[in-house]
C-alpha positions in Angstrom: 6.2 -57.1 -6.7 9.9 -57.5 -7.8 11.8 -55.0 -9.9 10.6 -52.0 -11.6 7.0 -51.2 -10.9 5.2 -51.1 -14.5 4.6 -47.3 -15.4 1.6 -46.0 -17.0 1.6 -42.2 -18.9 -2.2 -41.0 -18.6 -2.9 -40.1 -22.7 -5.8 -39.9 -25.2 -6.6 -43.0 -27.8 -4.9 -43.4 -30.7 -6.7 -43.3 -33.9 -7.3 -47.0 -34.0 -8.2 -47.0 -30.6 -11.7 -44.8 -31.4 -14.8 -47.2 -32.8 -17.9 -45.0 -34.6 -20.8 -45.0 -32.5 -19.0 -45.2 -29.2 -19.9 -42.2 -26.7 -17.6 -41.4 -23.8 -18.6 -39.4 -21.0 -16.2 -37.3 -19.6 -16.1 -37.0 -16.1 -15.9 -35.2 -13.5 -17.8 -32.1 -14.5 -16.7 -28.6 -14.0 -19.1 -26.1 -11.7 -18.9 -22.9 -13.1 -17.9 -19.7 -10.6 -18.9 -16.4 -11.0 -15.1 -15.6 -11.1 -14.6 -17.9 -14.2 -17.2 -16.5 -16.3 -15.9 -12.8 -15.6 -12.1 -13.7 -16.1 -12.7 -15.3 -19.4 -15.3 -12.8 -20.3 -12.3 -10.2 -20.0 -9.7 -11.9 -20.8 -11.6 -12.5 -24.5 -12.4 -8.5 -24.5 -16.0 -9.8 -24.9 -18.0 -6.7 -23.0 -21.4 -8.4 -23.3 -23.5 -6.8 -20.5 -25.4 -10.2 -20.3 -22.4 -11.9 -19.1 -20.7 -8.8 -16.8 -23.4 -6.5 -15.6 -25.8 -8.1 -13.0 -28.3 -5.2 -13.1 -28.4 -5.1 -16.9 -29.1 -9.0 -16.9 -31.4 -8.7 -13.9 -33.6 -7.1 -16.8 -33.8 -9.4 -19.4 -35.2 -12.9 -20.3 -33.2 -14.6 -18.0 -32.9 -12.6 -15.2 -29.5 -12.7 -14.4 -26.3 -13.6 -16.1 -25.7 -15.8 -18.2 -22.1 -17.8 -18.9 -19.8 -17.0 -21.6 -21.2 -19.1 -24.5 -17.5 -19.5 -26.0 -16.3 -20.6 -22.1 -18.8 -23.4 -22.6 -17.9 -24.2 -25.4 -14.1 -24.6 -24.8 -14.8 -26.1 -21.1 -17.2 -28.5 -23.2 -14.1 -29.7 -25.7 -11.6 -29.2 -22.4 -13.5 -31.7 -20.5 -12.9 -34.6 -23.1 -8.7 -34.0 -23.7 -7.7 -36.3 -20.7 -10.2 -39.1 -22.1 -9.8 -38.8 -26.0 -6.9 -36.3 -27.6 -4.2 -36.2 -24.3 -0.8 -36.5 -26.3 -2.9 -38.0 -29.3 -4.4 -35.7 -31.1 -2.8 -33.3 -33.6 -4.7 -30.4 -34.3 -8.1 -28.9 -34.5 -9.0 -29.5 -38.2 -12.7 -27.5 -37.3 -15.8 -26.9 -35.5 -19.5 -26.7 -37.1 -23.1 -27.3 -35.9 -21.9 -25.3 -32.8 -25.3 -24.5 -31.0 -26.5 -23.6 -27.4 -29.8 -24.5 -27.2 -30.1 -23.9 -22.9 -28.3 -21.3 -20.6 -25.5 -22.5 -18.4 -25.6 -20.4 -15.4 -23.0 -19.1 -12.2 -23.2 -22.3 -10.3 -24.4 -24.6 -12.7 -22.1 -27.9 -13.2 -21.2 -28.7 -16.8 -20.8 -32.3 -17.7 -19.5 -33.8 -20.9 -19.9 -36.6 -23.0 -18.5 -37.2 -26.9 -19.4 -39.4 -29.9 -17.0 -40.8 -32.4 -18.9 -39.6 -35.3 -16.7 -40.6 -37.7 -13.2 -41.5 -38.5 -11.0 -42.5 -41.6 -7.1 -42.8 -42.2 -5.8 -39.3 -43.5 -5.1 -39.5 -47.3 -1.8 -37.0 -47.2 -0.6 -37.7 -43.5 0.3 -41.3 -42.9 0.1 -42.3 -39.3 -2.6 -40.1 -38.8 -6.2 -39.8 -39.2 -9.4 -37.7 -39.2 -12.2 -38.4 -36.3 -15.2 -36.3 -36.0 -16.4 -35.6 -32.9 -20.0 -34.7 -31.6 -19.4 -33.5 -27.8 -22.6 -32.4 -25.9 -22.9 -30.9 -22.6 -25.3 -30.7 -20.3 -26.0 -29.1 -17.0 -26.6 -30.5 -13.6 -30.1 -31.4 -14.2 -29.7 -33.2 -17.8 -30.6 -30.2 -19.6 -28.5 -30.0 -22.9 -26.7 -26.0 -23.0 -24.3 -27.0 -25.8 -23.3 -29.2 -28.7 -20.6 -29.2 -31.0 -19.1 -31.2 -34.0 -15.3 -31.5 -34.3 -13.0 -32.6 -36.4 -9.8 -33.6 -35.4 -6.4 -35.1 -36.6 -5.4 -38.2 -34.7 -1.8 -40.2 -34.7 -1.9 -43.8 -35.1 -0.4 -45.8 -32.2 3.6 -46.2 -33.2 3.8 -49.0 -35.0 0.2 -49.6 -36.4 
């Protein structure tokens, strides 16, 4: 090698870079502590005795506690930035379908994968555009706890 090594910036895809019907999975996962459920649990002033008080859960369905549904949710979207929307993306334009059809537990491992739902060219902000994502997680097993659609604003690579 002679003269500057080349220099790559890690970053999400551009717009143009994201083809419909492509799924990425995200990896690696993210085990879930004890610790992180209770510090975003408080942090979020959520006092939900499912997800603080062992004895309480102990009682109930599930028989002990039970993760922050919001934490998996944002560890869920978190676990795709690096791959899809690092430096890319441009906002959050929304979230629907949100739904968590499985319990993620202390200890569990949360893995990630997204579809490009859909995608077009935004009509009032050129250079950018609209992709709708469908992330799903599942636990260490295969077992699906959450899905979520999102739609996000995307730049177009410079000079597209």
């Amino acid at each position: 090698m002679t003269g500057e090594p080349i220099r790559v910036v890690q970053r999400g895809l551009w717009f143009d870079e994201m083809e419909i019907g492509t799924v990425y999975e995200h990896r690696p996962g993210r085990t879930i502590t004890e610790a992180d459920n209770v510090l975003f649990t408080t942090l979020t002033m959520n006092t939900q005795a499912l997800h603080l008080d062992a004895a309480y859960a102990a009682g109930t369905t599930f028989g002990e506690r039970l993760v922050n549904s919001m934490f998996t949710l944002s560890t869920l979207v978190g676990l795709s930035v690096a791959q899809l929307t690092q430096g890319t993306i441009v906002a959050n334009l929304g979230f629907s379908d949100i739904a968590f059809p499985k319990p993620l537990f202390h200890g569990d491992t949360l893995y990630a994968e997204t579809l490009v739902a859909a995608k077009r060219e935004s009509s009032s902000r050129p250079g950018e555009g609209i992709v709708t994502f469908e992330h799903t997680g599942r636990n260490q097993h295969g077992v699906v706890v959450a899905t979520a659609t999102r739609k996000t604003l995307v730049r177009r690579e410079p000079g597209a």
